[in-house]
C-alpha positions, 0 to 999 in steps of 0.5 A: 846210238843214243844221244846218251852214248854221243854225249860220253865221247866228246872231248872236253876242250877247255883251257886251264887259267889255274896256272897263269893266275898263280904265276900272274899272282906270284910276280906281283907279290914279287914286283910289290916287294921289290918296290918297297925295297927300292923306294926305301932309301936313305939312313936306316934309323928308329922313326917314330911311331904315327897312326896316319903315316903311310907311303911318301913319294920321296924326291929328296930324303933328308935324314936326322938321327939321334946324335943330331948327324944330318944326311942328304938322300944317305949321304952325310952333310953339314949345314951349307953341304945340305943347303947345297944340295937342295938348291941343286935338287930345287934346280932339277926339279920345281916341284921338288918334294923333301921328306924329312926323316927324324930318329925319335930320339933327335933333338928338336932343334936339329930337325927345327934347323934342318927345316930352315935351311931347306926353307932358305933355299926355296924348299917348300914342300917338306913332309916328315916320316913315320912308321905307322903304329896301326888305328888310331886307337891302338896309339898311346 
């Protein structure tokens, strides 16, 4: 027997990864879609466009759409309604962090209004939403 003949018969024990990365894969796209789905919370409404909008850790949502209707993490409030609110979600959490989500088409005003009563309460930390339009230079 030459070392030739040996070399033809051995068994070839190697593991296939090909597999476990392909499922690996798939539930990660899964668990990133479910994410985005599950941090989208609130009034669906036309936001406007902004070049530097990206993803907010959102605490308290709280919504404006175009006819001046103002909502609370979804849920429709009036002026002492959403200051309630914000006190008791202040209350929960020191940090509290607001985001303020205005349809383009809202009245200023209302959302100038909106962002008094959360300074009233002690709300500090207010960030405004936006879907993102692309570079810069894609903005009008």
């Amino acid at each position: 027997m030459s070392a030739h003949d040996l070399a033809d018969d051995d068994i070839v024990a190697g593991i296939n990864v090909t597999p476990l990365v392909d499922i690996t894969l798939v539930l990660l796209v899964i668990f990133m879609v479910t994410a985005k789905i599950v941090v989208q919370q609130g009034v669906p409404m036309d936001l406007p466009k902004a070049a530097s909008a990206g993803a907010t850790q959102t605490v308290f949502t709280v919504s404006v759409d175009a006819a001046g209707k103002v909502f609370a993490n979804g849920a429709p409030v009036s002026a002492p309604e959403l200051r309630a609110a914000a006190t008791r979600a202040l209350a929960e959490n020191e940090q509290l962090r607001t985001v303020v989500q205005a349809a383009g088409a809202a009245r200023h005003d209302a959302v100038l209004h909106v962002v008094d009563d959360l300074r009233e309460v002690g709300v500090v930390k207010i960030a405004f939403a936006a879907d993102r339009t692309g570079t810069p230079a894609e903005a009008p």
